[in-house]
N, C-alpha and C positions, 0 to 999 in steps of 0.2 A: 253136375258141375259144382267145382266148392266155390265157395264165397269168402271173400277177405272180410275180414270186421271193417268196420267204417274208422274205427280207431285206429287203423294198420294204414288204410288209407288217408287217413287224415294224415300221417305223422310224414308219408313219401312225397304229398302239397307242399307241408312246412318246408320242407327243404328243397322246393323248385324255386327259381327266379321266374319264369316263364310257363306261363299253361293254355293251352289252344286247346277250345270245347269247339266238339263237330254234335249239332242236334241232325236228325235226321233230315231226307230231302222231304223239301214243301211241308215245313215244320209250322206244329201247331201249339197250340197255349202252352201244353205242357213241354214239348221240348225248350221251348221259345223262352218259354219262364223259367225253365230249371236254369236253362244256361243264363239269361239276364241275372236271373239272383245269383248264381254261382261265379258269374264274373265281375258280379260289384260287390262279392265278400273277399274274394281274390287280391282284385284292388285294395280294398280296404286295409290289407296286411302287406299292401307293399309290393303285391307281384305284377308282371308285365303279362296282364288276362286279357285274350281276343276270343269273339266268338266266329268260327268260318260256316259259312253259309254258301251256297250256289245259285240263289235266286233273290228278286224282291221280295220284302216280305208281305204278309197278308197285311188289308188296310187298317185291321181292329187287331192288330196286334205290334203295330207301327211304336206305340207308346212304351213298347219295354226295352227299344233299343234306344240306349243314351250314349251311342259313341263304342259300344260292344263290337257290334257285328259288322264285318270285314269278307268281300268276295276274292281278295287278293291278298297273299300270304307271305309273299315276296318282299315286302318293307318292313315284316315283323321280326324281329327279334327272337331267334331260334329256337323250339320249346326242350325246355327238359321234361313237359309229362305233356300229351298228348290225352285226353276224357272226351269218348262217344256218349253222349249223353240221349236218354228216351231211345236208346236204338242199340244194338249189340250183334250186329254182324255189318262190316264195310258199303255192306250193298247196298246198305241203306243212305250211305252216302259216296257214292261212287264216285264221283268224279271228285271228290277231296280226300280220297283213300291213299294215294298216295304224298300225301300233307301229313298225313295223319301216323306214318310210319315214321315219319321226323322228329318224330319223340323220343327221346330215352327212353322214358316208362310208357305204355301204351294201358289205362285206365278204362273201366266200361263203368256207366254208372244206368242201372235200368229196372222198368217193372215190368217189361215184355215175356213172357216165357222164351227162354232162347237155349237151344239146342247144344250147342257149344261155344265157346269165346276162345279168341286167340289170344287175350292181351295178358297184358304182364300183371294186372289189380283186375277183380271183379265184382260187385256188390249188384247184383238182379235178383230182386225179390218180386215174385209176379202178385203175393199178396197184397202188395201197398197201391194206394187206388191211382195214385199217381207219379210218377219221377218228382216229381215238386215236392213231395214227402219226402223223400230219402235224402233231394237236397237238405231239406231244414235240419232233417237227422246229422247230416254233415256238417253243415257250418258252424253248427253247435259243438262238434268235435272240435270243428278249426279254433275253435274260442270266436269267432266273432259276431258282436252282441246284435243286440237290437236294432234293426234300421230298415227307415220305411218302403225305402225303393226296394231292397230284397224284400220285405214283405208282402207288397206289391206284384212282384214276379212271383212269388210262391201260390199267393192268394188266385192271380191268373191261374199259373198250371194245376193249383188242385179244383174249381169252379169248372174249367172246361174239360177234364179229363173224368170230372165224374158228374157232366151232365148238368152244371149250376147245383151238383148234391143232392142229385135225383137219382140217378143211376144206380142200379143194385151194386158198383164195386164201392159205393160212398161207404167208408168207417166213421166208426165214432171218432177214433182220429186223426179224421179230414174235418170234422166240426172242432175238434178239441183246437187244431193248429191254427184255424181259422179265427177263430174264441181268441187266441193266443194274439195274432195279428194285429185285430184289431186295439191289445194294447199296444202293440208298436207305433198308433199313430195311424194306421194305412186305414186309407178310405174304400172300403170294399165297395160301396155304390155308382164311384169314379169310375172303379175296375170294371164291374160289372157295365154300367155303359158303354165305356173306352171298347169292352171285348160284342156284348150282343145289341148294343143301338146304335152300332154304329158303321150301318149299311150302305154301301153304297148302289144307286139306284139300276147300274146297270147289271147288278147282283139279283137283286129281286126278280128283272126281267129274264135273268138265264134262268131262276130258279122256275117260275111260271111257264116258260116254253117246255125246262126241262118234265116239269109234272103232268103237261098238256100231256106225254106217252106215259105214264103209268101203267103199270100191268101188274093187276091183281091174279096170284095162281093158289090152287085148291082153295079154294071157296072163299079168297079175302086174304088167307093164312100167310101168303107172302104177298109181297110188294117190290116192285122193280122198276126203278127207273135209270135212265142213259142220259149221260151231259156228251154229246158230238163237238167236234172241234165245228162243224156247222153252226150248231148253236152259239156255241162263244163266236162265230164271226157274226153272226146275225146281230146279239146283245150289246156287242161289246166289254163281257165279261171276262174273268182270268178261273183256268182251271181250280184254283184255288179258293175260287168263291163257292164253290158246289159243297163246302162242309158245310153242315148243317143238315145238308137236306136229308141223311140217312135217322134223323132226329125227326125229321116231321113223318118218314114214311112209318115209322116203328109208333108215331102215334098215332096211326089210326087203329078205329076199333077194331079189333079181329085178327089185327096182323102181328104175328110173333117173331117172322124173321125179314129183313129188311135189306134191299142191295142197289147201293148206288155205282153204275159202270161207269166211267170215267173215260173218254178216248181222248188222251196224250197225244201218239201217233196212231199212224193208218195199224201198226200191229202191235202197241204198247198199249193195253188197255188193264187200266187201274180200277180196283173192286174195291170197295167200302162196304162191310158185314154188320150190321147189327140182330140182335135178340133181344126181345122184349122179355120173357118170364122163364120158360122153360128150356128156350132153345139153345144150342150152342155151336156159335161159328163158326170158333175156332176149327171145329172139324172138317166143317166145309171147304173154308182157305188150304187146310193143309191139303183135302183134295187136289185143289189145284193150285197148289205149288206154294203156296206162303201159311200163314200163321198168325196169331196175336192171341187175345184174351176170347174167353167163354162170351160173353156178350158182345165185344166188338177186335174186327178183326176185319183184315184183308191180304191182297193177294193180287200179282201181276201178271197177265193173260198175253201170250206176246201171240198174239193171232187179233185179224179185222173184226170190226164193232160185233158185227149179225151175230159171227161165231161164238165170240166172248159171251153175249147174249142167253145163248142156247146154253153154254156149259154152265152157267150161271143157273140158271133156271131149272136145269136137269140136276144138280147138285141140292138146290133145296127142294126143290119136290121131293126128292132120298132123303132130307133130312126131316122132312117135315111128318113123308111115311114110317120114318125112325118111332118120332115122338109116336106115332099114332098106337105104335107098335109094345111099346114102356106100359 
């Protein structure tokens, strides 16, 4: 798929009045933060920038919306460029796909590896560790300077997207931009709390019920755990609190690949892929039916929890007999 330079892009912004950012559904730092910074640099030159969203947002990521994000599209002011941001096919946001056609230009801006794009601009580099990167890349096209609150949304999407700069997709620069930042002024230690201290307790409780079933398969090597909409009525947690937890399963010792089930509905069941060192996801997901990055990735199961379960489980066992196999 070709790619537009970011300078091609930049120059079809300059000449919109109006630009509507769709992050993907049940968006996390990095969508969240690309699109916060991207639409307070937007503003800053004068354009009429919303961000659309379909749900509430997560509680530790509350602090990057200053008046951005909008579930109603109807009182806005009609967009000439339309930018799916962290995400590059509609699905990812369905039910504002048709919002999203009401652009003149139809933009993707992403790091996901992605198969094909409809839109009319495309800038998806799967190398860069984060969307929050290619933002900064951009705004610096756009000409607009230094300022803390975009540094802040950047700072968020690069920190959660590569692990707090743990994670093997960390570049030298995701340190270099962050180095950068902090001469902006931005408090990365506010960020850093604002996003991982700041739990809410009925959060801890799902996460504890959900690890009470853990299941370790070939000798430790993988790790499996299920968030049930049972559980969230027990807790009183939100689907959405359950990130993280494929961060705790991939740290334990011995385990290389990692999967958190997720049940939505009775046959809507959302998978979260991690790999620790050698393993790789992505192949897995694409198994069944979706995609993302070599260490993390997932994928949509539209069959009941037990089922989802099995195929789950039978797909890294093949993957793990892969490695053993190399």
């Amino acid at each position: 798929m070709k790619n537009d330079a970011l300078s091609v892009i930049a120059e079809k912004i300059k000449a919109a009045e109006s630009v509507w950012l769709f992050p993907h559904v049940n968006p996390d730092g990095d969508a969240l933060g690309s699109c916060a910074a991207l639409c307070r640099g937007l503003r800053l030159m004068g354009k009429e920038a919303f961000v659309l969203v379909d749900e509430e947002l997560p509680a530790n990521l509350r602090f990057l919306d200053n008046g951005y994000c909008t579930v109603d599209c109807e009182k806005l002011p009609e967009p000439d460029i339309c930018i799916c941001v962290d995400c590059s096919s509609e699905d990812r946001f369905e039910k504002r796909a048709q919002a999203f056609y009401r652009g003149r230009l139809r933009i993707c801006l992403d790091h996901h590896p992605a198969r094909e794009s409809a839109w009319d601009y495309n800038y998806i580099d799967p190398k860069e560790a984060a969307t929050g990167q290619i933002i900064y890349a951009l705004l610096a096209e756009l000409g607009v300077g230094p300022d803390r609150e975009i540094g802040e949304a950047i700072f968020a999407a690069i920190t959660t997207d590569t692990g707090n700069f743990q994670y093997s997709n960390t570049q030298a620069k995701s340190h270099l931009i962050a180095a950068e930042l902090y001469e902006w002024g931005v408090d990365c230690n506010k960020v850093s709390v604002a996003i991982y201290e700041n739990v809410r307790l009925e959060k801890m409780m799902m996460q504890t019920k959900a690890m009470e079933g853990l299941k370790l398969i070939a000798g430790g090597r993988g790790a499996l755990v299920s968030v049930s909409r049972e559980i969230l009525r027990e807790t009183g947690a939100f689907m959405d609190e359950a990130e993280g937890l494929s961060k705790e399963l991939r740290s334990i010792a011995g385990v290389e690949y990692a999967a958190v089930i997720k049940e939505y509905e009775r046959e809507k069941i959302k998978v979260s892929l991690r790999a620790k060192s050698r393993g790789n996801v992505a192949r897995i997901a694409e198994k069944l039916g979706g995609g993302g990055h070599v260490k993390a990735a997932g994928c949509t199961i539209k069959k009941p929890l037990r089922e989802a379960e099995k195929l789950v489980e039978r797909e890294m066992l093949a993957a793990i007999r892969e490695l053993d196999e190399q």
